[in-house]
C-alpha positions in Angstrom: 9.3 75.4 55.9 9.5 76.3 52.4 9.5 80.0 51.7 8.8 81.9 48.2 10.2 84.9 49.2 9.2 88.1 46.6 8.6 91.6 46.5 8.2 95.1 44.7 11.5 96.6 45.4 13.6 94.3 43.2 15.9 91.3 43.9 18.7 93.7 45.4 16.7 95.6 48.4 18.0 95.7 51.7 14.2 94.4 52.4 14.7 91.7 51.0 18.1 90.5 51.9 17.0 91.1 55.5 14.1 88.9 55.3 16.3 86.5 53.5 18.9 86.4 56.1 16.1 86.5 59.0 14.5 83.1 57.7 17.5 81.1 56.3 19.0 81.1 59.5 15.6 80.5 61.1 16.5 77.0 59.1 13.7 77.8 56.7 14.2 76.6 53.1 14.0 79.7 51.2 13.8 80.8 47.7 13.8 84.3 46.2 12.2 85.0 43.2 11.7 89.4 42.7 11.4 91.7 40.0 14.5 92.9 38.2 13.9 96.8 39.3 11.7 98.5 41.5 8.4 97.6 40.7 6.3 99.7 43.4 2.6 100.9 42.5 2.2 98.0 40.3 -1.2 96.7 42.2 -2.1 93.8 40.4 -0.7 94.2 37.3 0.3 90.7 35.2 1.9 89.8 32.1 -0.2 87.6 29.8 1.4 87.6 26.3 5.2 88.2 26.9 7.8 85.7 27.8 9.2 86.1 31.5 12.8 86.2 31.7 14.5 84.7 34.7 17.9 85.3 36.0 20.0 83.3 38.5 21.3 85.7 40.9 23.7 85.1 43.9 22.1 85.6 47.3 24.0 86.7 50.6 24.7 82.8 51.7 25.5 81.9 48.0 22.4 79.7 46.8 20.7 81.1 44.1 17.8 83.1 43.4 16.0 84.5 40.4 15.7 88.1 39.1 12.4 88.6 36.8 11.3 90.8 34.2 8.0 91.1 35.4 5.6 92.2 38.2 5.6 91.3 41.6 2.6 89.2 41.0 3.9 87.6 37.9 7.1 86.6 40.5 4.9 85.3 42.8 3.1 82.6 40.8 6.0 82.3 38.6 7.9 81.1 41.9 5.0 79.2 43.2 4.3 77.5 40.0 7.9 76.7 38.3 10.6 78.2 40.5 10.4 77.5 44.3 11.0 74.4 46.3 8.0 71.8 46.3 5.9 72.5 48.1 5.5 76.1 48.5 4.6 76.0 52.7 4.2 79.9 52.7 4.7 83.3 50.4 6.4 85.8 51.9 6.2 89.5 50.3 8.6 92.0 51.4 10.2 93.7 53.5 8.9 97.0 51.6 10.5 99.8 52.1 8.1 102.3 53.5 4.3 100.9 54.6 1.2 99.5 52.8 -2.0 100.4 55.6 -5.1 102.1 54.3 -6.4 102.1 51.0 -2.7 101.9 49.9 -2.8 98.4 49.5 -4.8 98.2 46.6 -2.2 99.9 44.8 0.4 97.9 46.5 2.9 95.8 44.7 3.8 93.9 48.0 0.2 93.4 48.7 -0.5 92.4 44.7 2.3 89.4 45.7 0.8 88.1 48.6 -2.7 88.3 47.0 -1.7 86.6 43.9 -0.3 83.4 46.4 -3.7 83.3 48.1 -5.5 83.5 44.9 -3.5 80.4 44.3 -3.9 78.4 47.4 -1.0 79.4 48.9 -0.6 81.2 52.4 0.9 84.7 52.2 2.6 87.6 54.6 3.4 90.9 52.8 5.5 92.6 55.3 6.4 96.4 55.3 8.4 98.6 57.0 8.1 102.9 57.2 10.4 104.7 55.6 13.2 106.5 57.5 16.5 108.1 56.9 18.4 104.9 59.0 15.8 101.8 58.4 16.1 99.0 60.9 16.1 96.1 58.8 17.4 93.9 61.3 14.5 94.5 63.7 11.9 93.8 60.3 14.0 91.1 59.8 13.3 90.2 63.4 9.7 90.4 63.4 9.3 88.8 59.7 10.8 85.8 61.0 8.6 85.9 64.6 5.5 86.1 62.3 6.6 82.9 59.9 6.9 80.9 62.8 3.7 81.8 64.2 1.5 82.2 61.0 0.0 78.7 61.1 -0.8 79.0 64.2 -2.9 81.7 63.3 -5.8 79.6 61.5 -5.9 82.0 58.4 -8.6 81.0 56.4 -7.6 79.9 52.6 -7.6 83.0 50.4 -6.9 85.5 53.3 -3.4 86.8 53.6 -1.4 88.8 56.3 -0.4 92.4 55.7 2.4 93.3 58.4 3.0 97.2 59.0 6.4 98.1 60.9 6.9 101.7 61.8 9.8 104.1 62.2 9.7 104.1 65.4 8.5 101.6 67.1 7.0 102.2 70.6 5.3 98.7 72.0 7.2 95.1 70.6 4.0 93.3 70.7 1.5 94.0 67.6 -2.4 94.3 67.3 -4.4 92.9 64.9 -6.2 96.2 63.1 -9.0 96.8 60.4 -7.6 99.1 57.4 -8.2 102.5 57.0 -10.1 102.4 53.6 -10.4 106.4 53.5 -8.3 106.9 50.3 -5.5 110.5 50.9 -6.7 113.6 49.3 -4.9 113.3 46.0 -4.2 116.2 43.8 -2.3 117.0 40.7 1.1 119.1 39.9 1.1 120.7 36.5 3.6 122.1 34.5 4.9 122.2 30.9 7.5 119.9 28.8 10.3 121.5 26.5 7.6 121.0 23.8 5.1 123.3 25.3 2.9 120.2 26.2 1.1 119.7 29.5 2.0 117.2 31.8 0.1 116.5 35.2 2.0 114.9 38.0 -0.1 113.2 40.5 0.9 114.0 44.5 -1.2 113.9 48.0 -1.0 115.4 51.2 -1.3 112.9 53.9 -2.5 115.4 56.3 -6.0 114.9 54.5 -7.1 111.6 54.6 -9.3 110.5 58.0 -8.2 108.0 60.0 -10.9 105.8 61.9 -9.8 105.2 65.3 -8.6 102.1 65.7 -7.7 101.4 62.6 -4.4 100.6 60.6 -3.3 103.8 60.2 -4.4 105.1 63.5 -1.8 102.5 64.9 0.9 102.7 63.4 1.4 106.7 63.4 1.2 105.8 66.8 4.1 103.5 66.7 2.4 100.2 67.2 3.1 97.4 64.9 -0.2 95.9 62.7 -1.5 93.2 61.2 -4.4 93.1 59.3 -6.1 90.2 57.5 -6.9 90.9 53.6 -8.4 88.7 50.8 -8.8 89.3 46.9 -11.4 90.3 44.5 -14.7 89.2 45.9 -18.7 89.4 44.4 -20.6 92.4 46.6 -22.5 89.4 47.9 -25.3 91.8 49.9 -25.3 93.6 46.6 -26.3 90.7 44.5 -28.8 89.1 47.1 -30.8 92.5 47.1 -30.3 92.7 43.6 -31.5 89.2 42.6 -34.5 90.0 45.1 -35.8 92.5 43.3 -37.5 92.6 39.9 -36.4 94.7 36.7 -37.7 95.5 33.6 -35.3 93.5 31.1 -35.0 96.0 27.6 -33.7 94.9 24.8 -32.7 97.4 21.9 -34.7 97.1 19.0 -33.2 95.0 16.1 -30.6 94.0 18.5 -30.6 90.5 17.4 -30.6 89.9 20.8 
């Protein structure tokens, strides 16, 4: 196949070249296209008005790849659209250091990089892995590449991509296909004062907070199973509108509105 490989961590994470390894000598066709830094918490986020500046960059086998000034979703269409080999068979974001389960993915770089693909027409995996003092990025590397080979045998519907969850430690090889937990974590914020006397506010959680549905992402993987859990993009509330269309409101207009 050939791969668009991208993420949030920058074109130099162990993540990365792990999954790069793991699928070039799978005899995938793969090209890497990341941001020039760590780009984590960046969601969605795109550049509309600036030029994108791209890089060649040596990879571990010698081929080249491309650093970009950008977000991970500008990387992402950037490599489907102008960058990657034609045609683009599959997106792959990652390997993140630490995980994207829960409501995390919506702030989620790796996620944003997968869902811009989709978005596109493209099939996507955004695989992550938990953080830990000793990662083991050859076991991500591992699993990344057992996922490529099986995702189109999957039947993901266009528009949906995969989001893969490794843990620490890992206590079953086989994964389960999991619902998020879409509880957001008890967020709070840290104040203190600059050496101008100003106030600045740090934002922090405490994991220990949030609820976890049984069964779900979360649930899992503290439990040392790996997930996968099928996610799509922006959609219209679609119950929402029906009900809302079914019923009948007063339309005001404000007086010498022109309206």
């Amino acid at each position: 196949m050939n791969i668009l490989l991208t993420n949030d961590d920058g074109i130099t994470s162990p993540g990365l070249h792990s999954a790069y390894r793991a699928l070039t000598m799978a005899g995938h066709t793969v090209t890497a296209v990341a941001p020039d830094r760590e780009r984590s918490g960046q969601s969605h986020s795109v550049n509309f008005f600036a030029y994108l500046q791209v890089t060649e960059v040596k990879m571990p086998d010698g081929s080249i790849g491309y650093s970009v000034n950008g977000t991970p979703a500008d990387c992402s269409h950037l490599g489907c659209f102008a960058l990657a080999k034609d045609p683009v068979d599959l997106v792959v974001s990652g390997i993140n250091t630490d995980t994207n389960l829960g409501y995390d993915a919506n702030y989620s770089g790796t996620v944003a990089a997968a869902l811009e693909a989709v978005a596109n027409g493209f099939p996507a995996l955004a695989v992550s892995q938990e953080r830990s003092p000793e990662p083991d990025w050859a076991l991500a590397g591992k699993l990344t590449k057992e996922a490529v080979n099986l995702f189109h045998g999957w039947g993901i519907p266009t528009g949906v991509l995969v989001n893969m969850n490794i843990p620490a430690h890992v206590t079953d090889p086989a994964w389960i296909w999991v619902p998020l937990n879409l509880n957001a974590v008890r967020e709070y914020y840290v104040v203190d004062v600059d050496s101008e006397g100003k106030k600045r506010y740090k934002r922090t959680r405490d994991e220990k907070y949030c609820v976890v549905d049984p069964g779900s992402d979360i649930d899992l993987s503290r439990q040392g199973r790996i997930t996968l859990s099928p996610l799509g993009p922006v959609r219209s509330e679609r119950d929402t509108l029906a009900r809302l269309r079914s019923q009948t409101f007063e339309t005001r207009r404000a007086s010498g509105s022109g309206l």
